[in-house]
mmJSON file of the N, C-alpha and C atoms, coordinates in Angstrom:
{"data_MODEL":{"atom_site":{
"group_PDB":["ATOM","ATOM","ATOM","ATOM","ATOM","ATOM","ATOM","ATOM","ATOM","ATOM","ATOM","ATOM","ATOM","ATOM","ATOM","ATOM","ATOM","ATOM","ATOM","ATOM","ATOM","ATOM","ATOM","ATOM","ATOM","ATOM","ATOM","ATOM","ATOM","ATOM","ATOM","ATOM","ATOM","ATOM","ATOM","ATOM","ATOM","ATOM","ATOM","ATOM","ATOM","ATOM","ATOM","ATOM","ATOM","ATOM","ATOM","ATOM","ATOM","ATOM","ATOM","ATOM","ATOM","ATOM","ATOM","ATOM","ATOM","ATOM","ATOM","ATOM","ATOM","ATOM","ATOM","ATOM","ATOM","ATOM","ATOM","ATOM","ATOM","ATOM","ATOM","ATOM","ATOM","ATOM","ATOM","ATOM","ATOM","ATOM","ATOM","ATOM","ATOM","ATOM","ATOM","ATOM","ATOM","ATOM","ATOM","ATOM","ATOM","ATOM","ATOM","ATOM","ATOM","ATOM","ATOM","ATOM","ATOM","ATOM","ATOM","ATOM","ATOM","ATOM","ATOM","ATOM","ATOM","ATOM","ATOM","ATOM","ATOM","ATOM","ATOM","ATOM","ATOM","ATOM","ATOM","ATOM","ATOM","ATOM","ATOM","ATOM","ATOM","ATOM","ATOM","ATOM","ATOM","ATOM","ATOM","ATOM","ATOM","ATOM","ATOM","ATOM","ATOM","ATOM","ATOM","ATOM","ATOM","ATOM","ATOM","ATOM","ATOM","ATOM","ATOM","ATOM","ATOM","ATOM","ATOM","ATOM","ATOM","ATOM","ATOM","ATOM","ATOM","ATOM","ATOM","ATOM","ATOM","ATOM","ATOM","ATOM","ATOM","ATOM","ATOM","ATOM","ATOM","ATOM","ATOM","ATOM","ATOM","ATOM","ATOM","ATOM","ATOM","ATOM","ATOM","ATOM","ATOM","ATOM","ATOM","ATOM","ATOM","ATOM","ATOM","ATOM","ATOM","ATOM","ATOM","ATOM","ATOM","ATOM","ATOM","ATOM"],
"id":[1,2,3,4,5,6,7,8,9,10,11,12,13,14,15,16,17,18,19,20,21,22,23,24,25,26,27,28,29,30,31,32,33,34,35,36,37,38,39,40,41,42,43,44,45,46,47,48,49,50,51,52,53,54,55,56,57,58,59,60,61,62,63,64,65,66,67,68,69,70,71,72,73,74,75,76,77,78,79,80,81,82,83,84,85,86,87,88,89,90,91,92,93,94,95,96,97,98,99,100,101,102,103,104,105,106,107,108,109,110,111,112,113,114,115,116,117,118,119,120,121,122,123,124,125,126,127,128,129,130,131,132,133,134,135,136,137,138,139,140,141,142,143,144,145,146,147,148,149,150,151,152,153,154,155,156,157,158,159,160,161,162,163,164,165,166,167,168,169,170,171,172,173,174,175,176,177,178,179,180,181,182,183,184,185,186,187,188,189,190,191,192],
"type_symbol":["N","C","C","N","C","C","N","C","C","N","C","C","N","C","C","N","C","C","N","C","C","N","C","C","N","C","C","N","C","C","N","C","C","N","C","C","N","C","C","N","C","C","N","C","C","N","C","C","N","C","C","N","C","C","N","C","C","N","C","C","N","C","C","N","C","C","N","C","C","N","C","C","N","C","C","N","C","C","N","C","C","N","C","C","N","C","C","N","C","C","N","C","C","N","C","C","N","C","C","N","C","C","N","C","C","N","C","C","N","C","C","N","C","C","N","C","C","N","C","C","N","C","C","N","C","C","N","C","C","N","C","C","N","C","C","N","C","C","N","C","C","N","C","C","N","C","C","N","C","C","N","C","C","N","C","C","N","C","C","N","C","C","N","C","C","N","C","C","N","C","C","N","C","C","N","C","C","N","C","C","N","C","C","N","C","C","N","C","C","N","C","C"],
"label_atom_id":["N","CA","C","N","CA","C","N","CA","C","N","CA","C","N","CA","C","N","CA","C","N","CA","C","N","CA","C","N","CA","C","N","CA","C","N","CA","C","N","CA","C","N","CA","C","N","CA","C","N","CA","C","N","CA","C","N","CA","C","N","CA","C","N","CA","C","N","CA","C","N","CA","C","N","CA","C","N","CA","C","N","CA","C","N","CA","C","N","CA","C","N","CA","C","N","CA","C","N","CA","C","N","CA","C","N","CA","C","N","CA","C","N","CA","C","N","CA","C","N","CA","C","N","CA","C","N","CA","C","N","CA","C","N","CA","C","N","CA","C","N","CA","C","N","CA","C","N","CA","C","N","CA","C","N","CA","C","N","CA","C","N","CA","C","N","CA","C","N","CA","C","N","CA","C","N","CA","C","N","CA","C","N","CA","C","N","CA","C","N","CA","C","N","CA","C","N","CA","C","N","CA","C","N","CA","C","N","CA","C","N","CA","C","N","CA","C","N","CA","C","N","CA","C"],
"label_alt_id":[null,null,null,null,null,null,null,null,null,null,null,null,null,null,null,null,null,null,null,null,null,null,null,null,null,null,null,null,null,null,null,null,null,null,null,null,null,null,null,null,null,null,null,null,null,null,null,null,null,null,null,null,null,null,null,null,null,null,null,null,null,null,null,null,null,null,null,null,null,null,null,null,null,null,null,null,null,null,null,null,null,null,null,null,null,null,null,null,null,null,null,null,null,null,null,null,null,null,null,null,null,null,null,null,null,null,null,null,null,null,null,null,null,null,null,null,null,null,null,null,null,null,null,null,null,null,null,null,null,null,null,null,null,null,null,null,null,null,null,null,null,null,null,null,null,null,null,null,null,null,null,null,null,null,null,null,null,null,null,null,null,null,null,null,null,null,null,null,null,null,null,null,null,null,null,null,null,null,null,null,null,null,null,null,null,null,null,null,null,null,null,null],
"label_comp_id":["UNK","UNK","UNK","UNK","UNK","UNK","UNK","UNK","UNK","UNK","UNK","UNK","UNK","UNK","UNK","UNK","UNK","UNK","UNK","UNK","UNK","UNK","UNK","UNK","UNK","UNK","UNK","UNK","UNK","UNK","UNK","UNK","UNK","UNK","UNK","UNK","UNK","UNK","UNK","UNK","UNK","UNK","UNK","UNK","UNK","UNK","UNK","UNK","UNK","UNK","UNK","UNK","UNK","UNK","UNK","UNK","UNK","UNK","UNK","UNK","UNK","UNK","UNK","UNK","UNK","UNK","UNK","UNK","UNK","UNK","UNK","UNK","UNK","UNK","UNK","UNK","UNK","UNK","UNK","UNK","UNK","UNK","UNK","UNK","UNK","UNK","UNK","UNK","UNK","UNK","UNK","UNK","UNK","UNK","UNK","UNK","UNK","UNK","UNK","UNK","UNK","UNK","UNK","UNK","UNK","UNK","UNK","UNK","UNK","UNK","UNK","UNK","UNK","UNK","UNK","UNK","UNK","UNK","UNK","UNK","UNK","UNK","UNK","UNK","UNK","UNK","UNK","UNK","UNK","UNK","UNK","UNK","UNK","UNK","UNK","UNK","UNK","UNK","UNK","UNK","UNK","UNK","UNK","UNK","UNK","UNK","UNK","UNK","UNK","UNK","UNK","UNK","UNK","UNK","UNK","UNK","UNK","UNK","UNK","UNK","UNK","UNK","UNK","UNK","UNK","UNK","UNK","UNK","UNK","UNK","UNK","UNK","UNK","UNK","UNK","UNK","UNK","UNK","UNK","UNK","UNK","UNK","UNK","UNK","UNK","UNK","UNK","UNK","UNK","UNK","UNK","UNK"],
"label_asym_id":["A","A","A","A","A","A","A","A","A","A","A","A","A","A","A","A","A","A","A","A","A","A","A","A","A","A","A","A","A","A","A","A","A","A","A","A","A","A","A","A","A","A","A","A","A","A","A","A","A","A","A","A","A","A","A","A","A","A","A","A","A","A","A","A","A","A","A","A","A","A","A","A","A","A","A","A","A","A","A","A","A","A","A","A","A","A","A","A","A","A","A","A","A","A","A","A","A","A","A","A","A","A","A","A","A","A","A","A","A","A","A","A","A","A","A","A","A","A","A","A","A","A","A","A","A","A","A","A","A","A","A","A","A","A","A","A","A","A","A","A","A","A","A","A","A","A","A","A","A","A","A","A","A","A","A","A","A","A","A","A","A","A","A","A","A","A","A","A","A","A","A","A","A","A","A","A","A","A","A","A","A","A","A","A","A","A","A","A","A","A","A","A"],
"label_entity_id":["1","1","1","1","1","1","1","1","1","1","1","1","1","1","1","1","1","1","1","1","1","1","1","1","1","1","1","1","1","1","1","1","1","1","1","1","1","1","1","1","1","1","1","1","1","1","1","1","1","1","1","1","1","1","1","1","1","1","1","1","1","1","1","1","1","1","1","1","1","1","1","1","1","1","1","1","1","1","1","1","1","1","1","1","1","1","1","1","1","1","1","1","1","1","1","1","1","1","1","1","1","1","1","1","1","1","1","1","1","1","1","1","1","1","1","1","1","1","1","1","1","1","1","1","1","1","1","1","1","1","1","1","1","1","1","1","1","1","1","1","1","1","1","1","1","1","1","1","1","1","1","1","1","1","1","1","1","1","1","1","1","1","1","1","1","1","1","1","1","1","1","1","1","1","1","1","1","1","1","1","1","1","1","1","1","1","1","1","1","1","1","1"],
"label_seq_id":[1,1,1,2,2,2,3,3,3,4,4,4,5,5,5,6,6,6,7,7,7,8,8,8,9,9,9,10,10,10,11,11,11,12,12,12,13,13,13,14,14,14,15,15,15,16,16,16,17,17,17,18,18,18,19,19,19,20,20,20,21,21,21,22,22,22,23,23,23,24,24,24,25,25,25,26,26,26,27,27,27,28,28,28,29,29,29,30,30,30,31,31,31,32,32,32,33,33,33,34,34,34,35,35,35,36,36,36,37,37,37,38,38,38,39,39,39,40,40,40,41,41,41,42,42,42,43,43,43,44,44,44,45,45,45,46,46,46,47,47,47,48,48,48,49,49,49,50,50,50,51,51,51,52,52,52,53,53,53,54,54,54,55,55,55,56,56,56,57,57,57,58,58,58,59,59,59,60,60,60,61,61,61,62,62,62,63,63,63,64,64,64],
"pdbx_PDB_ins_code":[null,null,null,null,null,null,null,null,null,null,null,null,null,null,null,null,null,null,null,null,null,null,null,null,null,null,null,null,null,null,null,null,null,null,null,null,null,null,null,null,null,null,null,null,null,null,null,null,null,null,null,null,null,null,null,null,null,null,null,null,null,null,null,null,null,null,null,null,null,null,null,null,null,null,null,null,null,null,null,null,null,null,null,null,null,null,null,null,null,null,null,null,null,null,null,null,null,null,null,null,null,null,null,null,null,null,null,null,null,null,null,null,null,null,null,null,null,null,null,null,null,null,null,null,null,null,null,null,null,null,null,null,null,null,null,null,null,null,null,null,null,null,null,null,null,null,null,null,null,null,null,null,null,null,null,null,null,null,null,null,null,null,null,null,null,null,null,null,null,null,null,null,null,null,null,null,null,null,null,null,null,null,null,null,null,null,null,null,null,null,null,null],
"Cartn_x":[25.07,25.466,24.43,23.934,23.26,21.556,21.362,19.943,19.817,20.957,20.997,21.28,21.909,21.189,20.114,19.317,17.999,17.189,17.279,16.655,16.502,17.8,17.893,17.439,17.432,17.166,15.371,15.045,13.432,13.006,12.051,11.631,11.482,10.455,10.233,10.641,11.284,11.336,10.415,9.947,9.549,8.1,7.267,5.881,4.792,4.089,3.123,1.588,1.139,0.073,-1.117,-2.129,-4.102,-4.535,-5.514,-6.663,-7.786,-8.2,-8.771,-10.148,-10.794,-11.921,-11.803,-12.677,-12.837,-13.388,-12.928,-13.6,-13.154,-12.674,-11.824,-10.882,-10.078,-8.545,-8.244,-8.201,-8.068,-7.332,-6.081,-4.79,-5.46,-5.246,-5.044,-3.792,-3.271,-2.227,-2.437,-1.687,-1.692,-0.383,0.114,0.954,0.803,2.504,2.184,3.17,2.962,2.559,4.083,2.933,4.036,4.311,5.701,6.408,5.282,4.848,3.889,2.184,1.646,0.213,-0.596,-1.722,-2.461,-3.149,-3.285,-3.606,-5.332,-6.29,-7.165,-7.788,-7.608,-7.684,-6.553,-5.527,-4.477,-4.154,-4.182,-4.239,-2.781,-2.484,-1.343,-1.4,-1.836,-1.904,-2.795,-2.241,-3.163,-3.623,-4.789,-5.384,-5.865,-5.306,-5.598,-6.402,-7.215,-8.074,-7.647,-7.217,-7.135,-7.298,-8.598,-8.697,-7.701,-7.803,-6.276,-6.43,-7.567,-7.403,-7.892,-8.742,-8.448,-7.319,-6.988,-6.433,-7.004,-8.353,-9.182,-8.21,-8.152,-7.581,-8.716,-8.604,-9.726,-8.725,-8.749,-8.297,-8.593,-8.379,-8.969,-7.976,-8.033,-7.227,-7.497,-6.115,-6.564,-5.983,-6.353,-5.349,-4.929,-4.452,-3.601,-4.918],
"Cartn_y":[-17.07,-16.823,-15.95,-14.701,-13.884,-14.841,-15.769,-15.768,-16.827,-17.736,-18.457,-18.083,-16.939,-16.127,-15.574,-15.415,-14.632,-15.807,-16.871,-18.259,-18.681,-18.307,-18.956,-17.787,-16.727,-15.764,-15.118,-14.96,-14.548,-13.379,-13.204,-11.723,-10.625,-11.282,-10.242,-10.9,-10.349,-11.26,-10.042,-9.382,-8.479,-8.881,-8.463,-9.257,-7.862,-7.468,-6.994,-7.777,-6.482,-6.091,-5.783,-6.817,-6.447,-6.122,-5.566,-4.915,-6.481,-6.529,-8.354,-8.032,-7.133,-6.347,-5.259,-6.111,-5.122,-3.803,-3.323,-1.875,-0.808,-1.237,-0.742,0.196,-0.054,0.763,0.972,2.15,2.45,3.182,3.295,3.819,4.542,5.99,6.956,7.077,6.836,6.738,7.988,9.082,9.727,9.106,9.119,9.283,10.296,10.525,11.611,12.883,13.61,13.642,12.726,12.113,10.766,11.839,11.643,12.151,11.989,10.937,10.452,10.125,10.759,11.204,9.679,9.152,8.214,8.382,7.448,7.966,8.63,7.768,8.529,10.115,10.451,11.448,12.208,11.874,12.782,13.188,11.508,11.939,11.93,12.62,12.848,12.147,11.814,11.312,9.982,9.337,8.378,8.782,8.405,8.19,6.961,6.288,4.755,5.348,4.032,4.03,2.977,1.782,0.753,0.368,-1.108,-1.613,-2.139,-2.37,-2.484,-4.165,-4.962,-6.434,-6.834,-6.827,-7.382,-7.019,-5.689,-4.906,-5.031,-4.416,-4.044,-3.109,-2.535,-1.297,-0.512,0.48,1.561,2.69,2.852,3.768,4.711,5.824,7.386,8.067,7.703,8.836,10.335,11.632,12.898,13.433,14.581,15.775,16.764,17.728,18.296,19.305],
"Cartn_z":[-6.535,-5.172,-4.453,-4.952,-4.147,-4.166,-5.505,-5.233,-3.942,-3.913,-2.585,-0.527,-1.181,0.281,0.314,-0.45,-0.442,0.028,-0.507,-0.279,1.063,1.619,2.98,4.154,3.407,4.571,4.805,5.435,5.587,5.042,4.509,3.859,4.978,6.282,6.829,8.645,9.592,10.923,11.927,11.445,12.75,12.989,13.704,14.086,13.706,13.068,12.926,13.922,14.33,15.154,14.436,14.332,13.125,14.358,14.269,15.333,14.79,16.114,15.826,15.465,15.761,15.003,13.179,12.604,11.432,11.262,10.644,10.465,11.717,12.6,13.834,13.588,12.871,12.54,11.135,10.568,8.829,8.903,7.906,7.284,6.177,5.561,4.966,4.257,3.21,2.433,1.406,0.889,-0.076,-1.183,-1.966,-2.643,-4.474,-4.417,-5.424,-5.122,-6.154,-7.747,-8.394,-9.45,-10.157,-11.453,-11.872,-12.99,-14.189,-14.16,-15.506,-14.515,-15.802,-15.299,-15.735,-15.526,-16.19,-17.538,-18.442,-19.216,-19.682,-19.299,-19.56,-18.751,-17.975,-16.779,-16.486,-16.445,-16.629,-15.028,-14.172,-13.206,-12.351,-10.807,-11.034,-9.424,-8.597,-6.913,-7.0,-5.781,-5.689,-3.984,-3.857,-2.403,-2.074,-0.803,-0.573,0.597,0.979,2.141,2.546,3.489,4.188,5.054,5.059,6.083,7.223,8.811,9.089,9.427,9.689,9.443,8.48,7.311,6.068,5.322,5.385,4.483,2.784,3.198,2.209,1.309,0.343,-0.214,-1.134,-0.738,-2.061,-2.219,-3.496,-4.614,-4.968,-4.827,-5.626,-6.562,-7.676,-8.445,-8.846,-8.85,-8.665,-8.882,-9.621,-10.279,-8.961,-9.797,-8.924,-8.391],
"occupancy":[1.0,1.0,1.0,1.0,1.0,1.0,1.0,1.0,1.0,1.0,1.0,1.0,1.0,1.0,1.0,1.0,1.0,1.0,1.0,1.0,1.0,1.0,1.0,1.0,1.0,1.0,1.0,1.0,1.0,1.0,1.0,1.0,1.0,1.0,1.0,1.0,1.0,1.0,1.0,1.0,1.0,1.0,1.0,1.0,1.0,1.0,1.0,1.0,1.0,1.0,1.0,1.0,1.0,1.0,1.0,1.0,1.0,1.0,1.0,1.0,1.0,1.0,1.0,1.0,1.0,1.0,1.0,1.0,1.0,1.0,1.0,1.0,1.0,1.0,1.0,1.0,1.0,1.0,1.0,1.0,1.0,1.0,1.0,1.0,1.0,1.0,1.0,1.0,1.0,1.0,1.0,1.0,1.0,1.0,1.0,1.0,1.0,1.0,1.0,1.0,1.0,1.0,1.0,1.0,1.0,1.0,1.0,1.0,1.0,1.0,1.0,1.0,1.0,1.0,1.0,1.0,1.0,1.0,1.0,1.0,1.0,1.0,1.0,1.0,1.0,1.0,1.0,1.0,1.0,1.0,1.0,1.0,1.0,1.0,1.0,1.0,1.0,1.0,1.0,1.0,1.0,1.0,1.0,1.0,1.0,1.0,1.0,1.0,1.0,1.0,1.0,1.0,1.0,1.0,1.0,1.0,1.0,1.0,1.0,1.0,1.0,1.0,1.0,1.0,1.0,1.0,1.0,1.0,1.0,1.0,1.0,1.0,1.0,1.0,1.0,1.0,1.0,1.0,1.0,1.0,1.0,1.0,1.0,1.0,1.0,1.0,1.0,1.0,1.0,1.0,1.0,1.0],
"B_iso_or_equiv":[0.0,0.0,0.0,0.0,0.0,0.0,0.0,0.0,0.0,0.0,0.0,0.0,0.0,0.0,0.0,0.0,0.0,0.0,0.0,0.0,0.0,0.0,0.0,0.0,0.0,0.0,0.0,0.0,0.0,0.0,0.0,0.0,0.0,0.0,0.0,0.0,0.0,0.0,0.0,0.0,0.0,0.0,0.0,0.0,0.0,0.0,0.0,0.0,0.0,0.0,0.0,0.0,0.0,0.0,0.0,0.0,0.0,0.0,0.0,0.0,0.0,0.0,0.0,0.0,0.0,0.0,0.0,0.0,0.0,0.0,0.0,0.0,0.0,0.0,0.0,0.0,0.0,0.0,0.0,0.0,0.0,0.0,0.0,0.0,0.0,0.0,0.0,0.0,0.0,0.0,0.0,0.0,0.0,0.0,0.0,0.0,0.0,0.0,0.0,0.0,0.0,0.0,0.0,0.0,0.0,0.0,0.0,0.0,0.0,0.0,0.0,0.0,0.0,0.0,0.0,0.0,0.0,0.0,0.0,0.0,0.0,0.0,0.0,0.0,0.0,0.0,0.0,0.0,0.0,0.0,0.0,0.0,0.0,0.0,0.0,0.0,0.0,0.0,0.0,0.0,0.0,0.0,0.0,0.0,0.0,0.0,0.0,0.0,0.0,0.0,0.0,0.0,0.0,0.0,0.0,0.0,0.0,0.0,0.0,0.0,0.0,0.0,0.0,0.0,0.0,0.0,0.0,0.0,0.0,0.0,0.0,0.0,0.0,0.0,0.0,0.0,0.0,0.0,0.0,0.0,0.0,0.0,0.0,0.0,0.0,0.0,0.0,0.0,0.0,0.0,0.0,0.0],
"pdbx_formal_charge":[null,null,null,null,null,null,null,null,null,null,null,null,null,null,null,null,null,null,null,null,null,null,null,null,null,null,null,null,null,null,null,null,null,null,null,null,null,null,null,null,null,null,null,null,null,null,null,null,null,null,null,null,null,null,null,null,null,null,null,null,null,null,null,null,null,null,null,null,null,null,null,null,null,null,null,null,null,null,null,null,null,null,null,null,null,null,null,null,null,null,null,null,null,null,null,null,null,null,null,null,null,null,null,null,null,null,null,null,null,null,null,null,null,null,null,null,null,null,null,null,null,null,null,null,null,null,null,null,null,null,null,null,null,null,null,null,null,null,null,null,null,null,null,null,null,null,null,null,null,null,null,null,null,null,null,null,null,null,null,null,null,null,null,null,null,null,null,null,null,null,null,null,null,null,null,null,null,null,null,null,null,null,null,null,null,null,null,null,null,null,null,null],
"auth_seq_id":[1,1,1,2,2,2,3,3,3,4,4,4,5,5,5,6,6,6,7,7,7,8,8,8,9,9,9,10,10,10,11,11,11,12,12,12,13,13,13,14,14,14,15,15,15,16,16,16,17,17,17,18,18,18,19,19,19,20,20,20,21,21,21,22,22,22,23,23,23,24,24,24,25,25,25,26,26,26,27,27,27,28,28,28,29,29,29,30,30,30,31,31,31,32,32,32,33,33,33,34,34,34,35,35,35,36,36,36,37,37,37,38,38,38,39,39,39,40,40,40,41,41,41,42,42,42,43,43,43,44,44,44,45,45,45,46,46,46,47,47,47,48,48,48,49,49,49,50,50,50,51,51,51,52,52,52,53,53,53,54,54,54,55,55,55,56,56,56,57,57,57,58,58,58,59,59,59,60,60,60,61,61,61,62,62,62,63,63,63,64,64,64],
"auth_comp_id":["UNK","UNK","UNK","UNK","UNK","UNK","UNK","UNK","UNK","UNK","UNK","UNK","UNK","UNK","UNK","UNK","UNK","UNK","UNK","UNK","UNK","UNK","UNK","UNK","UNK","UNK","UNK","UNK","UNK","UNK","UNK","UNK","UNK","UNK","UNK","UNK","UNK","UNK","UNK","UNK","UNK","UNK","UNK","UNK","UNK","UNK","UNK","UNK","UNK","UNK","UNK","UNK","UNK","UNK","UNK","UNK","UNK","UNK","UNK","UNK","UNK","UNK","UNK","UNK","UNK","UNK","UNK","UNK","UNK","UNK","UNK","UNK","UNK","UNK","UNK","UNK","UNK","UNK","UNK","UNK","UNK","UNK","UNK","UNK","UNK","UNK","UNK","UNK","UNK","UNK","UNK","UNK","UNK","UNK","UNK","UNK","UNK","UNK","UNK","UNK","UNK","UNK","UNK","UNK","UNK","UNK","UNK","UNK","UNK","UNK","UNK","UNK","UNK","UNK","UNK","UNK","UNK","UNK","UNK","UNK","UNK","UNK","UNK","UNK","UNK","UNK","UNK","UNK","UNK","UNK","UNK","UNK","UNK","UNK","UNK","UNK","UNK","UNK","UNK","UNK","UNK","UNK","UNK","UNK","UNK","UNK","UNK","UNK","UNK","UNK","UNK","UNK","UNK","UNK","UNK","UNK","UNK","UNK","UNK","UNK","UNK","UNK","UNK","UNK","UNK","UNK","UNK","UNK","UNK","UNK","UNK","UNK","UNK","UNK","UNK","UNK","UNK","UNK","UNK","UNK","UNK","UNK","UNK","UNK","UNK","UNK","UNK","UNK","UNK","UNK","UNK","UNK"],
"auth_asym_id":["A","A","A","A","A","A","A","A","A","A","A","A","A","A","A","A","A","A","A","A","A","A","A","A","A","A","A","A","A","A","A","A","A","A","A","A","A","A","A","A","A","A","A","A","A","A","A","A","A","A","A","A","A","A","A","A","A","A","A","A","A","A","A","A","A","A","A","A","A","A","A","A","A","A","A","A","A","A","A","A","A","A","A","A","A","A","A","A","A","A","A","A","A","A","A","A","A","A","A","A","A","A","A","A","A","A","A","A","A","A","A","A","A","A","A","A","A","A","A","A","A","A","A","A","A","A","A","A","A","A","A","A","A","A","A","A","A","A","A","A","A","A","A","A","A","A","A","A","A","A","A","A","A","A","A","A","A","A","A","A","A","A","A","A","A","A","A","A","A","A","A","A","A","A","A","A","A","A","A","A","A","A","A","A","A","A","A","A","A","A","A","A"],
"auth_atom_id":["N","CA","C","N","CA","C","N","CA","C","N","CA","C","N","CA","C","N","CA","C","N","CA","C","N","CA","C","N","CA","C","N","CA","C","N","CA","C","N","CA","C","N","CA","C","N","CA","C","N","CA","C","N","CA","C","N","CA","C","N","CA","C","N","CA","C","N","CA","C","N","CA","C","N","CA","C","N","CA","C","N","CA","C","N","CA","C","N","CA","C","N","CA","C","N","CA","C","N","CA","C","N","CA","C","N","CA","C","N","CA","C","N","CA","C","N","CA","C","N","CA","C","N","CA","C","N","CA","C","N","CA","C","N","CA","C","N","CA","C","N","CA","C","N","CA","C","N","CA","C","N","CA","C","N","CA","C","N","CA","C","N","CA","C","N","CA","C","N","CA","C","N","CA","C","N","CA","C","N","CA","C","N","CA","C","N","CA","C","N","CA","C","N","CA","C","N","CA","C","N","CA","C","N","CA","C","N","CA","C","N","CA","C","N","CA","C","N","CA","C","N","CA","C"],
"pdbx_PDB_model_num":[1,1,1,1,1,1,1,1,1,1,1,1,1,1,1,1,1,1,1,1,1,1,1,1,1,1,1,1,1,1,1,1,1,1,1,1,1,1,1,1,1,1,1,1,1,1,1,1,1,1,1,1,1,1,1,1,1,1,1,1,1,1,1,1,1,1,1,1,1,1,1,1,1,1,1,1,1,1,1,1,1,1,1,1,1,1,1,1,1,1,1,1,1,1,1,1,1,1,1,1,1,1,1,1,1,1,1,1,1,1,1,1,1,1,1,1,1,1,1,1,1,1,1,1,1,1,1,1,1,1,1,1,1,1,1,1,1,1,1,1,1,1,1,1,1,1,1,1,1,1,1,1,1,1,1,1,1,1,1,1,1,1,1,1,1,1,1,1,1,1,1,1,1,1,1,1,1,1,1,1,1,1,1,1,1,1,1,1,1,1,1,1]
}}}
């Protein structure tokens, strides 16, 4: 029953806005500190960088 309303219904209906130029508009994301650290580095945050029309993503992992 539930997986057949999921089926019929849309994931997303709202309209998102790209900047029609690249390299134009970049998102700064922090997240963190995660309960469990990574394992080789022992790291505890992540830092995203994102492009806002490819939506490139770059990664920085980081202790406290």
């Amino acid at each position: 029953m539930c997986r057949q309303a999921k089926d019929i219904q849309n994931s997303f209906t709202g309209t998102s806005n790209r900047p029609t130029t690249k390299g134009k508009q970049w998102y700064v994301v922090v997240n963190g500190p995660f309960n469990i650290s990574t394992l080789v580095e022992e790291n505890n945050y992540v830092f995203g960088i994102i492009e806002g029309k490819s939506r490139f993503l770059v990664q920085y992992y980081m202790n406290e």
